[in-house]
N, CA, C and O atoms as a printed pandas DataFrame, in Angstrom:
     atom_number atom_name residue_name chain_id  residue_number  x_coord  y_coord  z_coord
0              1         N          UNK        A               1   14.714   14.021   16.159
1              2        CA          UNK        A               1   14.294   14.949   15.132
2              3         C          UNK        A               1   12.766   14.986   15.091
3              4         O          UNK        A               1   12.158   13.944   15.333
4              5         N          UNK        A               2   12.081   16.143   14.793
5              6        CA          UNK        A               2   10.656   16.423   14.618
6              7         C          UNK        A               2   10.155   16.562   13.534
7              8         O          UNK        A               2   10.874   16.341   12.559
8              9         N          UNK        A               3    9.084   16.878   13.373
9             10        CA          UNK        A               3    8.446   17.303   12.152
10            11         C          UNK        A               3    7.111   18.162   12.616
11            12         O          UNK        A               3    6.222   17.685   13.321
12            13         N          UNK        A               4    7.127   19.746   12.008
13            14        CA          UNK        A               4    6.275   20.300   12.183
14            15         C          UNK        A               4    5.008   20.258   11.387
15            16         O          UNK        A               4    5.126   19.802   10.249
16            17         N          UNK        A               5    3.921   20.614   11.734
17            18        CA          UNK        A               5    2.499   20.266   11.143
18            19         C          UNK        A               5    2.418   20.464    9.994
19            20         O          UNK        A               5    1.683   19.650    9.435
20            21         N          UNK        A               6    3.017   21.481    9.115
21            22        CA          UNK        A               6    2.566   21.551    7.732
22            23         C          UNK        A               6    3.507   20.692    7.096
23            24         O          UNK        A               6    3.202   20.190    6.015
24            25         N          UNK        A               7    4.851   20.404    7.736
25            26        CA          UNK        A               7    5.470   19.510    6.736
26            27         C          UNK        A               7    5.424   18.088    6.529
27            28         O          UNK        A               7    5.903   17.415    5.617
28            29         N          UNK        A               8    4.372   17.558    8.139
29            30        CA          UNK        A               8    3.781   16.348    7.864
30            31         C          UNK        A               8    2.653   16.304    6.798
31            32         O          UNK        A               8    2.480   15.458    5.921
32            33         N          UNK        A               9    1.751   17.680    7.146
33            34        CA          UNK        A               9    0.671   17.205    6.060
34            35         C          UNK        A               9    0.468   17.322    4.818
35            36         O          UNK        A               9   -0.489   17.048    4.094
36            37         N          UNK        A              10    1.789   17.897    4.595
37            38        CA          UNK        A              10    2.642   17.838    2.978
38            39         C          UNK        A              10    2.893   16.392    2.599
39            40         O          UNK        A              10    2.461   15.846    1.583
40            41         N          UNK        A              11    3.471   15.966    3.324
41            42        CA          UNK        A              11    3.502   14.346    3.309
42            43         C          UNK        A              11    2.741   12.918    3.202
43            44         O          UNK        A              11    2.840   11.755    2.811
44            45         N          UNK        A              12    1.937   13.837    3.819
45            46        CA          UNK        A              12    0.618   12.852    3.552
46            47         C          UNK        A              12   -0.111   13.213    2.750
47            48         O          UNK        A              12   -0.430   12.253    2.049
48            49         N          UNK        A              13   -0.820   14.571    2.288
49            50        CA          UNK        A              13   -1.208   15.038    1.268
50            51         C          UNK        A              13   -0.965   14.229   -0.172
51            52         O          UNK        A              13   -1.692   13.856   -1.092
52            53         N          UNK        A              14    0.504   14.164    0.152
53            54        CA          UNK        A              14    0.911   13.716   -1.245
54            55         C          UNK        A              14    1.024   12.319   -1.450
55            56         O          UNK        A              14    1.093   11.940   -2.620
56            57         N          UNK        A              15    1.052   11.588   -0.657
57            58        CA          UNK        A              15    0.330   10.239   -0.634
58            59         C          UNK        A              15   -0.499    9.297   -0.299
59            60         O          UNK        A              15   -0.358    8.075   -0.311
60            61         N          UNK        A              16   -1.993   10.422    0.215
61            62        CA          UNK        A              16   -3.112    9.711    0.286
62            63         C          UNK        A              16   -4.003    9.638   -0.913
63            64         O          UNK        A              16   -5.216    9.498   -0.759
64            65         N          UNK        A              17   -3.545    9.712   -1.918
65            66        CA          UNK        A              17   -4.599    9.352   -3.237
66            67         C          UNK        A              17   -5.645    9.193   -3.175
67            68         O          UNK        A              17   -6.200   10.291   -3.221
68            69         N          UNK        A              18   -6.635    8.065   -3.051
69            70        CA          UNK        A              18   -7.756    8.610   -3.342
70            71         C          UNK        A              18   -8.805    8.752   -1.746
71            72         O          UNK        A              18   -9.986    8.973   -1.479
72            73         N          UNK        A              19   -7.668    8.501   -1.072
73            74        CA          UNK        A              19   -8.297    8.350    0.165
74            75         C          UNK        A              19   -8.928    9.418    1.039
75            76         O          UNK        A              19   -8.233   10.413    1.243
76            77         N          UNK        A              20   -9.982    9.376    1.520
77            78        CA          UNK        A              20  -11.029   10.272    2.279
78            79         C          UNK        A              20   -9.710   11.028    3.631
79            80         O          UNK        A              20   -8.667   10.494    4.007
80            81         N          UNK        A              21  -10.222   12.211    4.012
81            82        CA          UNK        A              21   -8.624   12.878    5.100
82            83         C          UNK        A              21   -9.561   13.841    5.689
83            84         O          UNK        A              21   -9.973   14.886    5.186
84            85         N          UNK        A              22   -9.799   13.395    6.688
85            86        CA          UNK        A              22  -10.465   14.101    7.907
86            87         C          UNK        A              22   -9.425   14.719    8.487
87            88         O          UNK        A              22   -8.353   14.121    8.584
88            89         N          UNK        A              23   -9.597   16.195    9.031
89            90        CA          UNK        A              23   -8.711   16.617   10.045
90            91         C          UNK        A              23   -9.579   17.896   10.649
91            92         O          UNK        A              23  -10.614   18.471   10.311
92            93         N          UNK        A              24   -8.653   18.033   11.680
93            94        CA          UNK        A              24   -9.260   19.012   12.861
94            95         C          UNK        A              24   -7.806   19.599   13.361
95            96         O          UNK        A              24   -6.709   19.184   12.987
96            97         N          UNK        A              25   -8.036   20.574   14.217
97            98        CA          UNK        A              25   -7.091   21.699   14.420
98            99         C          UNK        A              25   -6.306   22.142   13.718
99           100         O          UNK        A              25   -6.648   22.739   12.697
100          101         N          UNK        A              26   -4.692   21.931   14.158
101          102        CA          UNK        A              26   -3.925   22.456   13.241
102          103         C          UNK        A              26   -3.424   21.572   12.145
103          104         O          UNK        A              26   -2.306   21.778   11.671
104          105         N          UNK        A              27   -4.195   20.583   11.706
105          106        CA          UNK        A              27   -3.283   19.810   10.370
106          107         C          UNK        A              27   -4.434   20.383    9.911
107          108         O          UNK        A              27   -4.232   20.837    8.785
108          109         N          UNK        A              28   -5.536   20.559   10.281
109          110        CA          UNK        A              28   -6.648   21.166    9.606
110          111         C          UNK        A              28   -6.704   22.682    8.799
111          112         O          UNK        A              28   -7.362   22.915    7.785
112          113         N          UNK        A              29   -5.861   23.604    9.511
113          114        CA          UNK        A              29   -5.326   24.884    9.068
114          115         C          UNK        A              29   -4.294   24.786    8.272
115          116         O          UNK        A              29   -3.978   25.747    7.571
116          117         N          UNK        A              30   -3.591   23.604    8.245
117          118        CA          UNK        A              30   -1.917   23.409    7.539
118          119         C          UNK        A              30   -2.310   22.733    6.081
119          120         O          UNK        A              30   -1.776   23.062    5.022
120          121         N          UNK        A              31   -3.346   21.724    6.220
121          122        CA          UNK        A              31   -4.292   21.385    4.809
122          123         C          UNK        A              31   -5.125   22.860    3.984
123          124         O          UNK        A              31   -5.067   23.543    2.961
124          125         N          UNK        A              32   -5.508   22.788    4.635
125          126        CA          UNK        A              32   -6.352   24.082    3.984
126          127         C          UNK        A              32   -5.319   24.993    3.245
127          128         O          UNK        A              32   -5.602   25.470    2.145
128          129         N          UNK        A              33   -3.924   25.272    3.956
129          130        CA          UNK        A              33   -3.194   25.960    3.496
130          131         C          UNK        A              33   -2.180   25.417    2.251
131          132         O          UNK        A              33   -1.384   26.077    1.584
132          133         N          UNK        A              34   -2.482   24.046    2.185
133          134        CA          UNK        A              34   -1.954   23.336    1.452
134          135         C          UNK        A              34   -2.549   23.090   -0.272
135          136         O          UNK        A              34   -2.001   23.280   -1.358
136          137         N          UNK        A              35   -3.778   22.635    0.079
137          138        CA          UNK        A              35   -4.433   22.641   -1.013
138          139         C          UNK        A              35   -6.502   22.756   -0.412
139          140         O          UNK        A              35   -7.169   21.765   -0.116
140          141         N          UNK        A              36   -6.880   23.816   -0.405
141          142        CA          UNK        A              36   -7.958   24.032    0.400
142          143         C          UNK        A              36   -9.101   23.538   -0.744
143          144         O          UNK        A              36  -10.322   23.449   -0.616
144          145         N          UNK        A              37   -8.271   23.263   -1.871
145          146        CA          UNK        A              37   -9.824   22.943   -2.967
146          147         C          UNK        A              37   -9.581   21.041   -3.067
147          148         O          UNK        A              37   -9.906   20.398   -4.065
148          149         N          UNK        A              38   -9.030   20.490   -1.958
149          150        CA          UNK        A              38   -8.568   19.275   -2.076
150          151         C          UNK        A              38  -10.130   18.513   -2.067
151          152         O          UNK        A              38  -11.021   18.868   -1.296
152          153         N          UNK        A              39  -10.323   17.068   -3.378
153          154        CA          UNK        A              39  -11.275   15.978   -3.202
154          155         C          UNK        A              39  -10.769   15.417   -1.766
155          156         O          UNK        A              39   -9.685   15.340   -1.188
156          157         N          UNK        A              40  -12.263   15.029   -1.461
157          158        CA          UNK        A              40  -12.527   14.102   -0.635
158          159         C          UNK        A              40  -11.666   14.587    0.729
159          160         O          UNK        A              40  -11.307   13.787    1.593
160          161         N          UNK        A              41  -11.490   15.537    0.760
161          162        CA          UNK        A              41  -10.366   16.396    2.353
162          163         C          UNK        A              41  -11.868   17.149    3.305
163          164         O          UNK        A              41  -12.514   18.029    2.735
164          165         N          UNK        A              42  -12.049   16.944    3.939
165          166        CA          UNK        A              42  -13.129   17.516    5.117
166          167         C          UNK        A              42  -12.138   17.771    6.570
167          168         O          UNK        A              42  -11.245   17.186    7.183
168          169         N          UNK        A              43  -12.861   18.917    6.649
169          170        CA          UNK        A              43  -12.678   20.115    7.973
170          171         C          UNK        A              43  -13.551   19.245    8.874
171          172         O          UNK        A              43  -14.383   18.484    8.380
172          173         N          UNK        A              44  -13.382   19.342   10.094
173          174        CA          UNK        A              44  -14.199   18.228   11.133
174          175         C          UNK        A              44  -14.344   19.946   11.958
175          176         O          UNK        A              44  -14.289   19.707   13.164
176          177         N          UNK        A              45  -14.471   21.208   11.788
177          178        CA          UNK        A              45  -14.098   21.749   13.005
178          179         C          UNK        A              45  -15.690   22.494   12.554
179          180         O          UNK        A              45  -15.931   22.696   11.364
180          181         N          UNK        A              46  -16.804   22.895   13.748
181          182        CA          UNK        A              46  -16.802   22.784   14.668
182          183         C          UNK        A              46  -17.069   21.537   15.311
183          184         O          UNK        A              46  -18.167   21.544   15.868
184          185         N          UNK        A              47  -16.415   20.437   15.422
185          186        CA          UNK        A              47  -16.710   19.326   15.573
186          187         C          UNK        A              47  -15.221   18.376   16.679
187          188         O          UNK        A              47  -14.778   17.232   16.572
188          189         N          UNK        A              48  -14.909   19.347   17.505
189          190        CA          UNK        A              48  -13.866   19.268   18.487
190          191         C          UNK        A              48  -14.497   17.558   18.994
191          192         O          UNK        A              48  -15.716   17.454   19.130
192          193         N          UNK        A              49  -13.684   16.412   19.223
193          194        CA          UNK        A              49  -14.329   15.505   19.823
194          195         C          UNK        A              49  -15.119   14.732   19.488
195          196         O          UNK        A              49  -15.890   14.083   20.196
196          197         N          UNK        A              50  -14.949   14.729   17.912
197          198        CA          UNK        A              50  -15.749   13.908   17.006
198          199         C          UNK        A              50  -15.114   13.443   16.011
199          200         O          UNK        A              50  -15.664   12.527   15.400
200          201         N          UNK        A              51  -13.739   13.935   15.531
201          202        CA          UNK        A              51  -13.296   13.488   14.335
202          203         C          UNK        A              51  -13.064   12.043   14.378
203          204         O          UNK        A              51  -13.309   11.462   13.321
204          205         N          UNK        A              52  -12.544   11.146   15.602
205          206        CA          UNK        A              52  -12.435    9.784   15.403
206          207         C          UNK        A              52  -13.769    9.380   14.469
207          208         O          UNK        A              52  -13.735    9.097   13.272
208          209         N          UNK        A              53  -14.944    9.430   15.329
209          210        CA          UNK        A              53  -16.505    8.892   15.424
210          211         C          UNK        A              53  -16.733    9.252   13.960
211          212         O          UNK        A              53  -17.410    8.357   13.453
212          213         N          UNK        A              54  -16.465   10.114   13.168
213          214        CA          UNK        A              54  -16.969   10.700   12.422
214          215         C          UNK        A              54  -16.131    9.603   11.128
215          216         O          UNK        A              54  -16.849    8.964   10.359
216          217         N          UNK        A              55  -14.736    9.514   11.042
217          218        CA          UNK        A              55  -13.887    8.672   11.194
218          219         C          UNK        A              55  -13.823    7.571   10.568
219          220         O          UNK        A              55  -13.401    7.244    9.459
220          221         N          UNK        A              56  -14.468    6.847   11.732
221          222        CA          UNK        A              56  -15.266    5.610   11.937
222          223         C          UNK        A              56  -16.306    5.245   11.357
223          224         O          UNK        A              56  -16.478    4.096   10.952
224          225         N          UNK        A              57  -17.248    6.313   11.227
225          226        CA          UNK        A              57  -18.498    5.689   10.553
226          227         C          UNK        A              57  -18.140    6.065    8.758
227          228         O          UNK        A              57  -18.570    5.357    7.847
228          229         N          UNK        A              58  -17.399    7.140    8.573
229          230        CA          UNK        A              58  -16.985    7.236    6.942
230          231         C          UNK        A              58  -16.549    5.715    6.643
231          232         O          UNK        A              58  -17.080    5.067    5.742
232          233         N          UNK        A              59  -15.418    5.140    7.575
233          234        CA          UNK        A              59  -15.220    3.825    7.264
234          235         C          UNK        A              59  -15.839    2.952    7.015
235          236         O          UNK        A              59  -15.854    2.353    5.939
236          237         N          UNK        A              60  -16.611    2.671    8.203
237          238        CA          UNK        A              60  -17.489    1.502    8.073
238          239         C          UNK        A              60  -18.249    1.748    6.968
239          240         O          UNK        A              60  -18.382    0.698    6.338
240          241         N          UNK        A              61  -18.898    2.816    6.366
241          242        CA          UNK        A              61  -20.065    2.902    5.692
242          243         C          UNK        A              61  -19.428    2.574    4.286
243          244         O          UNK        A              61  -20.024    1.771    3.567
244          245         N          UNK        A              62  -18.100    3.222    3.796
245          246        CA          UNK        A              62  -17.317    2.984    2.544
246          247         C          UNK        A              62  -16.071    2.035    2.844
247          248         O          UNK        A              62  -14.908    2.425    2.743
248          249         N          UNK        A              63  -16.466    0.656    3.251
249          250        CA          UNK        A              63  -15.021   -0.027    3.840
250          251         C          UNK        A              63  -14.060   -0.285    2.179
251          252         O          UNK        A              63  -12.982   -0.869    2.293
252          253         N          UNK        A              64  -14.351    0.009    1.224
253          254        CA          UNK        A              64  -13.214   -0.231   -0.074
254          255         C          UNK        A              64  -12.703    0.966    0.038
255          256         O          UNK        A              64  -11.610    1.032   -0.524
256          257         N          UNK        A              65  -13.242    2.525    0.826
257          258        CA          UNK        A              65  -12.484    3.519    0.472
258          259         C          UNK        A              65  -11.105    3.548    1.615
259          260         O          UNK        A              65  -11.388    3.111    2.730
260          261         N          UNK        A              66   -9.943    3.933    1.454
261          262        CA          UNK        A              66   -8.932    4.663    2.775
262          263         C          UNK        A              66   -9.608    5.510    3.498
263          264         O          UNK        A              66  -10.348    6.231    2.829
264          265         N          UNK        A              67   -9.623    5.706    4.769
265          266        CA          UNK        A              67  -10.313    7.022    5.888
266          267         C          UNK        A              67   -8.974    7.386    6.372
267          268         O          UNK        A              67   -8.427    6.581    7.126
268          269         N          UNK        A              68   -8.357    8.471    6.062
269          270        CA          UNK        A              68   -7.150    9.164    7.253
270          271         C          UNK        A              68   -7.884   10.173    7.849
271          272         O          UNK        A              68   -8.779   10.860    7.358
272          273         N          UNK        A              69   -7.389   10.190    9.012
273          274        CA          UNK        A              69   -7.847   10.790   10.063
274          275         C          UNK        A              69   -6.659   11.684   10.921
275          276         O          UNK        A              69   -5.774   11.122   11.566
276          277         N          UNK        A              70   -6.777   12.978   10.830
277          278        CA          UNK        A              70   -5.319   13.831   11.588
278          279         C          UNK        A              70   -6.125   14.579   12.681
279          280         O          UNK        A              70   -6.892   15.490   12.372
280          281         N          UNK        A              71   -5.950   14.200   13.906
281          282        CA          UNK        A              71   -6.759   14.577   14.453
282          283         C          UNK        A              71   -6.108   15.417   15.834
283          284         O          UNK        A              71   -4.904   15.184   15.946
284          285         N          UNK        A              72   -6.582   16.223   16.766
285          286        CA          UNK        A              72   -5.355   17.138   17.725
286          287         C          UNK        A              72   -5.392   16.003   18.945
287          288         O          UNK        A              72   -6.174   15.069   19.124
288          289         N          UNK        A              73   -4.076   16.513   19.821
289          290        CA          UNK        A              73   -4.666   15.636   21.120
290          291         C          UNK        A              73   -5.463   16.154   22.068
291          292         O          UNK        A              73   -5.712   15.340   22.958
292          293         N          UNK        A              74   -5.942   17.184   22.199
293          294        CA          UNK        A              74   -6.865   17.220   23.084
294          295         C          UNK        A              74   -8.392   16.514   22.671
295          296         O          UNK        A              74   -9.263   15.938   23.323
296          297         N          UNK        A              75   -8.202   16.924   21.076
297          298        CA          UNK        A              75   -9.938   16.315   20.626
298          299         C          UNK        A              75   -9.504   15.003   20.546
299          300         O          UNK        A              75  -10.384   14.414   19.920
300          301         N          UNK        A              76   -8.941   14.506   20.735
301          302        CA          UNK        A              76   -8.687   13.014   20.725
302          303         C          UNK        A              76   -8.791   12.425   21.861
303          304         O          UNK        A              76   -9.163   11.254   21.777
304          305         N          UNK        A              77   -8.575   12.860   23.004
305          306        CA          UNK        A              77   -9.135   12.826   24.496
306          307         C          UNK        A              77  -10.340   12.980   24.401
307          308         O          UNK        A              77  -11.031   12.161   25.008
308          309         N          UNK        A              78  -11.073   14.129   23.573
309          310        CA          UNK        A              78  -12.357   14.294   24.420
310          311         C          UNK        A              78  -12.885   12.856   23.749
311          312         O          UNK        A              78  -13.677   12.368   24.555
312          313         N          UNK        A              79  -12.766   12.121   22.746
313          314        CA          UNK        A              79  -13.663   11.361   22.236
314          315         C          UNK        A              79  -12.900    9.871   22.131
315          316         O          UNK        A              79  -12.866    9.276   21.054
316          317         N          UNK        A              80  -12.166    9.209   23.594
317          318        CA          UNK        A              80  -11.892    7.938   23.666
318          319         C          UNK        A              80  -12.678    6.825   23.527
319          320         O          UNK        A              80  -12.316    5.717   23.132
320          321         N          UNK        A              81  -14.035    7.254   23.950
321          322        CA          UNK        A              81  -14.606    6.170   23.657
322          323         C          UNK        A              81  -14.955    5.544   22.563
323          324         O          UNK        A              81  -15.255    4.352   22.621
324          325         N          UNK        A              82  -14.981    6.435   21.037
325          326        CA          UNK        A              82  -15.346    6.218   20.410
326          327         C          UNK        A              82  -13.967    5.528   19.307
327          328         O          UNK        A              82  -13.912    5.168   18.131
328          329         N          UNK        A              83  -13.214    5.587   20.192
329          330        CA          UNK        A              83  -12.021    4.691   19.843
330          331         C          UNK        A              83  -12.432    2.697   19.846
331          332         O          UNK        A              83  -11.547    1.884   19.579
């Protein structure tokens, strides 16, 4: 069984509380469509290949806050290293 993009990020939407939610591509269009006036929700796009990095340093810099991160697989390829 699957789950398509907006009905995962319905799912998570609704239980990342106060936590920071980076996304790019299409969970990025499926959020927006979800709740586009959402706290603490950031668009990573034009930023193909950066959302880990970007990610990463929200973390490190606020380590008491949650960082989710929904990110596509191709931009997730372009930016392994920063894995």
């Amino acid at each position: 069984m699957s789950i398509d993009t907006l009905a995962a990020c319905r799912l998570i939407h609704a239980q990342r509380g106060d936590a920071v939610l980076i996304s790019t591509m299409s969970a990025m269009r499926a959020l927006d469509s979800i709740a586009s006036e959402a706290r603490l929700a950031l668009s990573s796009v034009p930023l193909m290949g950066g959302c880990a990095g970007l990610g990463a340093g929200l973390a490190m810099a606020r380590p008491e806050r949650k960082v989710l991160l929904l990110d596509g697989d191709a931009s997730l390829l372009m930016e392994l290293g920063a894995l």
